[in-house]
DRENTORKOL-3810 file (N, C-alpha, C; in nm, 4 decimals):
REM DRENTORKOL-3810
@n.u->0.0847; n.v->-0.1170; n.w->0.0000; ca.u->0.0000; ca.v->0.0000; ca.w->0.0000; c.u->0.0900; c.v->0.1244; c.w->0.0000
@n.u->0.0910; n.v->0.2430; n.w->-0.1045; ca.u->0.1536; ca.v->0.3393; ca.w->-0.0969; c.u->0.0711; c.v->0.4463; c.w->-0.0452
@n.u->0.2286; n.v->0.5333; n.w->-0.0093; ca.u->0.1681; ca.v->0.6425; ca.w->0.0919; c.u->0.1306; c.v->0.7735; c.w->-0.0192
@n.u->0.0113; n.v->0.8401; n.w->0.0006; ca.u->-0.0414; ca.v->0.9468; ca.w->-0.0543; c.u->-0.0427; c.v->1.0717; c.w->0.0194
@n.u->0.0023; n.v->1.1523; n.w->0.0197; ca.u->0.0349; ca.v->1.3008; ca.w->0.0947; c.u->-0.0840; c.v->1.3379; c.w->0.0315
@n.u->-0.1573; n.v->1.4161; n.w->0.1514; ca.u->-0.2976; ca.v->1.5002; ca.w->0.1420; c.u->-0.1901; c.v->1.6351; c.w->0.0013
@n.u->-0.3499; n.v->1.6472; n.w->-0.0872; ca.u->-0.2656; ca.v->1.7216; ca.w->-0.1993; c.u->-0.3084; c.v->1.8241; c.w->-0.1446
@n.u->-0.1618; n.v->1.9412; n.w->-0.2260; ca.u->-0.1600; ca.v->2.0958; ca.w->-0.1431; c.u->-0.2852; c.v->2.1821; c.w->-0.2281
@n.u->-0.3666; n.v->2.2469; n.w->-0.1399; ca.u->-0.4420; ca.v->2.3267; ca.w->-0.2482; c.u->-0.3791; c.v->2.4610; c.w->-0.2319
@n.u->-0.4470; n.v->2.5222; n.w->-0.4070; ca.u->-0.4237; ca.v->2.6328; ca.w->-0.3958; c.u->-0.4247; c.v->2.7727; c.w->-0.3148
@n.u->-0.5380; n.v->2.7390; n.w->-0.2262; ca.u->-0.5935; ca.v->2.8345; ca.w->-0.0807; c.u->-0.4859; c.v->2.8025; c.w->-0.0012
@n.u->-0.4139; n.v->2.6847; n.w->0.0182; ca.u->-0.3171; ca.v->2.6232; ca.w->0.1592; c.u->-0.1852; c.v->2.7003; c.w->0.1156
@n.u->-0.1289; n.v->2.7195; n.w->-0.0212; ca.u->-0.0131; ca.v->2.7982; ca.w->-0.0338; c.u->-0.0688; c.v->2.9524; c.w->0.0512
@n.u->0.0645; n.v->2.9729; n.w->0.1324; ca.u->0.1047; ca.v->3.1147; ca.w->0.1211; c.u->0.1435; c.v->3.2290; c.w->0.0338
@n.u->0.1033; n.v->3.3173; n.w->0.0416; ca.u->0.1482; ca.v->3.4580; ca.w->-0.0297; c.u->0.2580; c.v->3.4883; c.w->-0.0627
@n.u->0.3880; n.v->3.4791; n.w->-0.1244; ca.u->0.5487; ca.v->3.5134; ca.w->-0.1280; c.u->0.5705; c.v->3.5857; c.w->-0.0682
@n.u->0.7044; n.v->3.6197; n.w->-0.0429; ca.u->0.7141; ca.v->3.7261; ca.w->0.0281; c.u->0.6867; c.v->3.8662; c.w->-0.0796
@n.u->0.7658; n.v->3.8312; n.w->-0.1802; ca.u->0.7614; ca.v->3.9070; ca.w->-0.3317; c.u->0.6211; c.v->3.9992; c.w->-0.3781
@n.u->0.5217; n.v->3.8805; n.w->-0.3297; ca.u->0.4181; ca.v->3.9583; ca.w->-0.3490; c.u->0.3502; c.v->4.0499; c.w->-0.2670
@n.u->0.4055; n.v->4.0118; n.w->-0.1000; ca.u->0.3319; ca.v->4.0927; ca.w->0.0262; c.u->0.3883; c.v->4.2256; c.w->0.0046
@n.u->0.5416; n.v->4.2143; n.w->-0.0691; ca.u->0.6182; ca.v->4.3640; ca.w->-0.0584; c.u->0.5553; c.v->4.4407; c.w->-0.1809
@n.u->0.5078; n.v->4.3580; n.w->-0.3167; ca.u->0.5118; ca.v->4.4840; ca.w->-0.3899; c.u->0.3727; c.v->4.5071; c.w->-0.3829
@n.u->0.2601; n.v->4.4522; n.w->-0.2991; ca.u->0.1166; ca.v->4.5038; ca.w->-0.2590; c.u->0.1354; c.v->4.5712; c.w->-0.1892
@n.u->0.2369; n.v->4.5689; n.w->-0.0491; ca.u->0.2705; ca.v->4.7018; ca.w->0.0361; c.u->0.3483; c.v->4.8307; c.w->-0.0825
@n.u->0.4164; n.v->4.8421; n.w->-0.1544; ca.u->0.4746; ca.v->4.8916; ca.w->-0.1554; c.u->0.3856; c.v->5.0127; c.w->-0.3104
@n.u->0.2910; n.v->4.8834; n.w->-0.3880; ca.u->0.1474; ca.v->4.9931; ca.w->-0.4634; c.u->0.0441; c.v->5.0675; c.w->-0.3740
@n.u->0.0693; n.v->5.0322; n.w->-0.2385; ca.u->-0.0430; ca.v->5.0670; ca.w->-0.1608; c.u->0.0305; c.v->5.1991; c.w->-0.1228
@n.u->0.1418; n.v->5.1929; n.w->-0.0702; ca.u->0.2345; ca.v->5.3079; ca.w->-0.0133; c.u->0.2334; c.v->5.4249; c.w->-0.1283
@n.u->0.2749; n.v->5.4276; n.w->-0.2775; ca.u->0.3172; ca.v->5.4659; ca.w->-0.3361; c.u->0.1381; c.v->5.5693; c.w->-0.3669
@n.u->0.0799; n.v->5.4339; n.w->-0.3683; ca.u->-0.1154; ca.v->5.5018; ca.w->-0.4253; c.u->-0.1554; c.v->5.6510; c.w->-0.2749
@n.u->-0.1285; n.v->5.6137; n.w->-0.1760; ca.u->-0.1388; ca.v->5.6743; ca.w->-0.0580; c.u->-0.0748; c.v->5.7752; c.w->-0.0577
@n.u->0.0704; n.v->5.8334; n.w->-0.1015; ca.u->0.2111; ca.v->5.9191; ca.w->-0.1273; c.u->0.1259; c.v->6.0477; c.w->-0.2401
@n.u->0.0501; n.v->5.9625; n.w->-0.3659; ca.u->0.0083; ca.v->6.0026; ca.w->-0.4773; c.u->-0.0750; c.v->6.1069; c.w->-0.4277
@n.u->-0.1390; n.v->6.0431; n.w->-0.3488; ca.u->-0.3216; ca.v->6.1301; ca.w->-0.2892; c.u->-0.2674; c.v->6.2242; c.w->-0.1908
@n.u->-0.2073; n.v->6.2095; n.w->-0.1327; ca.u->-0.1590; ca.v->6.2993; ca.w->-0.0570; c.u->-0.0817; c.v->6.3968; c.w->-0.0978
@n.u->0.0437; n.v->6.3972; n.w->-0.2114; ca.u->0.1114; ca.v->6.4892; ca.w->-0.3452; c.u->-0.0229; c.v->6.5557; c.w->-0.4015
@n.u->-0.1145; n.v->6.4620; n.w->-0.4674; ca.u->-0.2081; ca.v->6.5854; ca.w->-0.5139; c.u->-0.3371; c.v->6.6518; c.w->-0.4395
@n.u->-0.3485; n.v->6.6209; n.w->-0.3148; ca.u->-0.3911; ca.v->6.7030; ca.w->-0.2145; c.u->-0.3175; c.v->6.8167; c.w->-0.1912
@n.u->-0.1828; n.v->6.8215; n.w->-0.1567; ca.u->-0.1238; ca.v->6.8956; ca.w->-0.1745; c.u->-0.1340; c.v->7.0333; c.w->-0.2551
@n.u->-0.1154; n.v->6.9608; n.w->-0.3953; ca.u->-0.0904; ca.v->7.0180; ca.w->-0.5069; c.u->-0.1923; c.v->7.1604; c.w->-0.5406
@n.u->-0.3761; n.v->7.0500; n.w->-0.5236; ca.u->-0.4480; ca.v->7.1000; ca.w->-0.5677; c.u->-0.5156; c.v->7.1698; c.w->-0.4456
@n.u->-0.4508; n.v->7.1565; n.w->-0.3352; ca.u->-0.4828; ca.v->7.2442; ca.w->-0.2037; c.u->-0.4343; c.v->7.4326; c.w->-0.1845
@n.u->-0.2970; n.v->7.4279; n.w->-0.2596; ca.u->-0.1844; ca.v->7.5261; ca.w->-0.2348; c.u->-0.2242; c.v->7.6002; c.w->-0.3938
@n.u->-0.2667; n.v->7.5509; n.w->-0.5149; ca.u->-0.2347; ca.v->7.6036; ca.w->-0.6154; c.u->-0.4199; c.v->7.6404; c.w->-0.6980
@n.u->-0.4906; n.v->7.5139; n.w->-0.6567; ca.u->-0.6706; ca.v->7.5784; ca.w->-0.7193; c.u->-0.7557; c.v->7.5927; c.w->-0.6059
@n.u->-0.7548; n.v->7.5441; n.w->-0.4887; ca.u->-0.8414; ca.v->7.5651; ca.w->-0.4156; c.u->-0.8372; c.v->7.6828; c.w->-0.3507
@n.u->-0.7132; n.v->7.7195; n.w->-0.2640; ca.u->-0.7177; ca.v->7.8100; ca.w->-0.1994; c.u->-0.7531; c.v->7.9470; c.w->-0.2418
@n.u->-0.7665; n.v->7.9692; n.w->-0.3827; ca.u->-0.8150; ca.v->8.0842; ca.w->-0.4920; c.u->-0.9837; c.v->8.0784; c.w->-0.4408
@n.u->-1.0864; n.v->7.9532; n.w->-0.4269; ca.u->-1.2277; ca.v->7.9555; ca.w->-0.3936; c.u->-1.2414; c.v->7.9532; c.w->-0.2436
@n.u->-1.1558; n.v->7.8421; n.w->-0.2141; ca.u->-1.2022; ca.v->7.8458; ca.w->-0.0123; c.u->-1.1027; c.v->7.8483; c.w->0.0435
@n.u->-1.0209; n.v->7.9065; n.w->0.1378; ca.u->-0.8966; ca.v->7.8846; ca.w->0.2279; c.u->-0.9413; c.v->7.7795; c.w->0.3111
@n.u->-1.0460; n.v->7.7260; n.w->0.4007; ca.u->-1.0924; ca.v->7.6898; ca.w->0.4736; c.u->-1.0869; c.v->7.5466; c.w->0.4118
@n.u->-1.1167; n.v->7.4925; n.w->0.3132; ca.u->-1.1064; ca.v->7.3712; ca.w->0.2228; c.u->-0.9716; c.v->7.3519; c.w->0.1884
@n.u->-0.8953; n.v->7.4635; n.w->0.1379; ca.u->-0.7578; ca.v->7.3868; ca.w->0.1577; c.u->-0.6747; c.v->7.4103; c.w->0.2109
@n.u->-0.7504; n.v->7.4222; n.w->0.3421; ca.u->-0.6176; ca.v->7.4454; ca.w->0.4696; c.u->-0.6688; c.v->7.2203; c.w->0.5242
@n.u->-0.8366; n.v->7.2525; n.w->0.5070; ca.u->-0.8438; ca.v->7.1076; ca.w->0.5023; c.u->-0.7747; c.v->6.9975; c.w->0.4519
@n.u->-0.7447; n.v->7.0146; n.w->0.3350; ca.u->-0.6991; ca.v->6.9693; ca.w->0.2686; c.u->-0.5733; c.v->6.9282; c.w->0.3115
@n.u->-0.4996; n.v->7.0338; n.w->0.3031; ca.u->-0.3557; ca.v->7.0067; ca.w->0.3703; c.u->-0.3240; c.v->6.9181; c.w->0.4722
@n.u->-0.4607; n.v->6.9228; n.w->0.5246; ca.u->-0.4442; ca.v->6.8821; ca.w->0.7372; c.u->-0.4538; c.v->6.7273; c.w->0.6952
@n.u->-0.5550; n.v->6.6717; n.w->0.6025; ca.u->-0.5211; ca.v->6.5593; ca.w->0.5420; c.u->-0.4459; c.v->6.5201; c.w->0.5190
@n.u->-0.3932; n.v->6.6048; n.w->0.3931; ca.u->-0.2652; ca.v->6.5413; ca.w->0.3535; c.u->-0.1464; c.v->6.4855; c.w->0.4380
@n.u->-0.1395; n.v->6.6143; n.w->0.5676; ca.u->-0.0040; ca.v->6.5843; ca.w->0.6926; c.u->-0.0679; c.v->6.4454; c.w->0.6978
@n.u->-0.1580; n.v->6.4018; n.w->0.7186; ca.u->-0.1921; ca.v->6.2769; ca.w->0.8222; c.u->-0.1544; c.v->6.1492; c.w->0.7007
@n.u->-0.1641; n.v->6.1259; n.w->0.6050; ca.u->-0.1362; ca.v->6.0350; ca.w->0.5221; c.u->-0.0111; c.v->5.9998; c.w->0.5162
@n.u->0.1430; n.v->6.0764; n.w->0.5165; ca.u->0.2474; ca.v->6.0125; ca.w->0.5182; c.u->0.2226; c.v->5.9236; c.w->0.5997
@n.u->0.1828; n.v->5.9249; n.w->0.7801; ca.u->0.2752; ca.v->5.8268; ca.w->0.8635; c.u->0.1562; c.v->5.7008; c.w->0.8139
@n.u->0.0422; n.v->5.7258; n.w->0.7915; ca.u->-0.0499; ca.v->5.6139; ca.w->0.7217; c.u->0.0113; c.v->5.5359; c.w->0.6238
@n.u->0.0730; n.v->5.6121; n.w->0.5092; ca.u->0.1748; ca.v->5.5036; ca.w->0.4208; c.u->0.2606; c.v->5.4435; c.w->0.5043
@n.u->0.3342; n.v->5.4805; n.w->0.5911; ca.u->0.4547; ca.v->5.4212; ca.w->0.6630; c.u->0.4059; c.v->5.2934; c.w->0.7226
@n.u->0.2984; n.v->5.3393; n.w->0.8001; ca.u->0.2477; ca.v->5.1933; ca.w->0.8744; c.u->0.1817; c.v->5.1212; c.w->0.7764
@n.u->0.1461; n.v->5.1131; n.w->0.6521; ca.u->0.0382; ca.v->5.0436; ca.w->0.5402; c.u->0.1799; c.v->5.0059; c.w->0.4815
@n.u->0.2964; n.v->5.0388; n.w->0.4576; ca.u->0.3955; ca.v->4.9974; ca.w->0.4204; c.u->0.4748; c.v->4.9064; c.w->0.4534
@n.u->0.4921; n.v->4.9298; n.w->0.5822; ca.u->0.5503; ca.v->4.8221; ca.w->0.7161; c.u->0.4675; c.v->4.6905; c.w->0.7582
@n.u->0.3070; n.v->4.7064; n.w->0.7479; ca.u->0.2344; ca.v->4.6296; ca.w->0.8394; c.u->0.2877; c.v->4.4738; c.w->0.7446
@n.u->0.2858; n.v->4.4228; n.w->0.8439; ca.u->0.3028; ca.v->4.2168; ca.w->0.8127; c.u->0.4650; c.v->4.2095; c.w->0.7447
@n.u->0.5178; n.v->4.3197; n.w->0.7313; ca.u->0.6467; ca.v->4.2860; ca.w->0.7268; c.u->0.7607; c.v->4.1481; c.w->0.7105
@n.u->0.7318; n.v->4.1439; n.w->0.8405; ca.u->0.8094; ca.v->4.0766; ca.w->0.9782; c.u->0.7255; c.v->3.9136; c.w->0.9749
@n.u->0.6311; n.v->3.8711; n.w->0.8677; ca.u->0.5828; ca.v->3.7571; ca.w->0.8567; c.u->0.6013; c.v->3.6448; c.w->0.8199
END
């Protein structure tokens, strides 16, 4: 009688590492983007209609770097 190893399914593989970094690293880059053109369109078209909207704006934007950092970092270490 031969021995049969339960077969691996596709759900039972893990994620590469290859792939955890460059999903962190489109997520970081998409997050960097929104926050550059928050920026952009905070300092250069908005503030011409509302100061108040893109001072908002801005206050957003500060808060999104350390959000990429940790959306960048998270599961790392897995």
């Amino acid at each position: 009688m031969a021995y049969h190893p339960r077969p691996v399914s596709v759900t039972d593989a893990k994620e590469s590492q290859s792939d955890r970094l460059r999903r962190r690293q489109r997520w970081y880059v998409l997050l960097m983007t929104v926050c550059v053109t928050l920026i952009v369109l905070a300092w250069y078209v908005v503030k011409d209609y509302s100061t108040t909207a893109a001072v908002a704006m801005s206050a957003v934007a500060a808060v999104i770097p350390p959000v990429a950092a940790i959306v960048a970092n998270w599961g790392a270490d897995r």
